[in-house]
Steps between C-alpha positions, in 0.01 A plus 500: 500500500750315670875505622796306609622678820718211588850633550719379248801300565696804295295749665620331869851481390511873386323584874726296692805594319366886527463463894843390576634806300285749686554368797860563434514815360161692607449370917237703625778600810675723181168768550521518869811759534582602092305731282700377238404399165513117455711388160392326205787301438375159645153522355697562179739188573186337546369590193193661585508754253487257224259217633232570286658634234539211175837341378492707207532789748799340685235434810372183658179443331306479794141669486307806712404246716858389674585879491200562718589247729839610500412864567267377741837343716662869444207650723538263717838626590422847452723500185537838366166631200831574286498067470194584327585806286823312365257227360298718341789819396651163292222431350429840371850547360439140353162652301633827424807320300767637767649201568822653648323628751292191564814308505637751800192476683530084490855508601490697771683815350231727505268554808066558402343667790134505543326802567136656438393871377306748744395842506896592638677315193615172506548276863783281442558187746854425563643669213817501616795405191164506256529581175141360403169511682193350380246763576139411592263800382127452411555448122725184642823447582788621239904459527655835612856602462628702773764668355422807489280519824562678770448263799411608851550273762182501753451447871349090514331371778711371821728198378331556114633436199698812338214703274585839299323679280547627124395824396661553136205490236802378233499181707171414453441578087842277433350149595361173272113434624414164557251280266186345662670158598794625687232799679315165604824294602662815706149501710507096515820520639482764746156325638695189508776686734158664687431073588841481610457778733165363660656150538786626669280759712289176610823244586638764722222573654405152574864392589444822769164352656637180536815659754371779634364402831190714731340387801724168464387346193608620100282769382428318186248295729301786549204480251536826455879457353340180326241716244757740411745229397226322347392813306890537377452185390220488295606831369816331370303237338262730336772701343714159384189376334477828297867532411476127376187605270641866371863305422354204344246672269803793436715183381243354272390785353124478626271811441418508842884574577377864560275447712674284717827737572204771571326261772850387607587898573190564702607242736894519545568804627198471744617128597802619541439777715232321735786185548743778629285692721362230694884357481583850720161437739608166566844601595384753707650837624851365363290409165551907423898523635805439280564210687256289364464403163142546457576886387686400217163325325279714508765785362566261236123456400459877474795513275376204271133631489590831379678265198192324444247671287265260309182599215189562672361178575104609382601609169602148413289230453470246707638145372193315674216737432228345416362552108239745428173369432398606115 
């Protein structure tokens, strides 16, 4: 098995074009003082709603694989999970022959939150102007219309994101569930925002070392410093290997798609996680204060892993098993 990880010249253009417009319009300085929620309208000038979506479907024809990438760029830059619940919401109103509503979503007109279901109701992130949410619950993720719900803002953490919650049971039985694929592309692309997180968890952290001065010299010459960056590191490149696997065997269609999103799951959340904590150990007491940016990782990971939820990994089988002997 074998596969072409070479960055294509499309695939660079799409990157380098999508980090001029984040840089723009989502600056990691816009989380420091504003719990506000970030707007959709340049990622849908950009047409990232669309990029993998075929010209018969008025998208760009691009595949799972530059979406990934894409997302990857959003997490990154701490872009808000409703990036990832407008891909998805579309594509759900595309399947369940609402195209209105699919064409609303693209445009910009109407706002797809992403939330997940607990034992309180449903735990909506940044559902502020929503009229959607795509709804992670443990038969998969399904487009809910929130209408009729009665949403109750909630207390987030220091400088979070705004979260509510939404009790009415009507809310949850009108709402289109999602086939197989898109269950499998809504976890690929929330993992992908999970990389995102740890690479940006890792920069910071080793942009920190390299200024932050003790006992006259940087602290990132302390070996110490040097195995956690190191760790961050290879925890980034673990987790990019696997996204590159689960996207390219989602985009062909392999059998082993499955299993890949499921092994892909087990290690972005925990990636993700590990990048930020040792991002706020490196940093220090401030690591922990709103005045760093360090906080605003690992609150993001939390938020993203509670959006991941992946097939247990042992009930698949594995693509390189070896054959039983008759």
């Amino acid at each position: 098995m074998t596969f072409d990880l070479t960055i294509s010249d499309d695939q660079r253009q799409i990157l380098d074009a999508a980090k001029i417009m984040l840089g723009r319009n989502y600056p990691q300085s816009r989380l420091r003082d504003s719990n506000a929620c970030d707007s959709m309208t340049p990622l849908v000038e950009f047409g990232a709603f669309v990029l993998a979506l075929p010209d018969t479907q008025d998208g760009a024809g691009f595949s799972v694989v530059e979406e990934a990438l894409l997302h990857a760029a959003f997490g990154r830059h701490l872009v808000s999970p409703s990036s990832m619940a407008a891909a998805i919401g579309l594509r759900i109103a595309l399947a369940t022959g609402r195209d209105d509503l699919a064409n609303a979503i693209g445009t910009g007109e109407i706002k797809v939150c992403a939330g997940t279901e607990t034992g309180a109701g449903m735990l909506l992130f940044e559902p502020d102007g929503a009229a959607q949410a795509i709804l992670r619950r443990a038969d998969g993720i399904r487009l809910v219309d929130l209408a009729e719900a009665d949403i109750i803002p909630q207390t987030a953490m220091g400088h979070g994101r705004p979260v509510a919650r939404a009790t009415t049971p009507a809310a949850v039985s009108n709402n289109a569930p999602a086939g197989e694929d898109l269950n499998l592309i809504a976890t690929l692309l929330t993992c992908a925002q999970l990389l995102g997180v740890a690479t940006g968890a890792r920069d910071l952290a080793v942009d920190y070392a390299g200024i932050r001065e003790q006992f006259g010299r940087p602290i990132g010459s302390f070996q110490a410093i040097k195995h956690h960056c190191a760790n961050m590191a290879i925890g980034v490149d673990m987790l990019s290997a696997q996204l590159d696997m689960a996207a390219i065997a989602l985009r062909d269609r392999r059998e082993d798609a499955a299993f890949q999103i499921a092994a892909l799951v087990r290690l972005a959340p925990k990636i993700a996680l590990s990048n930020a904590r040792l991002g706020i150990q490196i940093h220090g007491g401030i690591g922990f204060s709103a005045e760093a940016d360090a906080q605003l990782y690992i609150k993001h990971a939390h938020v993203l892993g509670a959006l991941a939820q992946g097939k247990d990994l042992l009930s698949l089988p594995a693509p390189l098993a070896p054959l039983e002997e008759n």
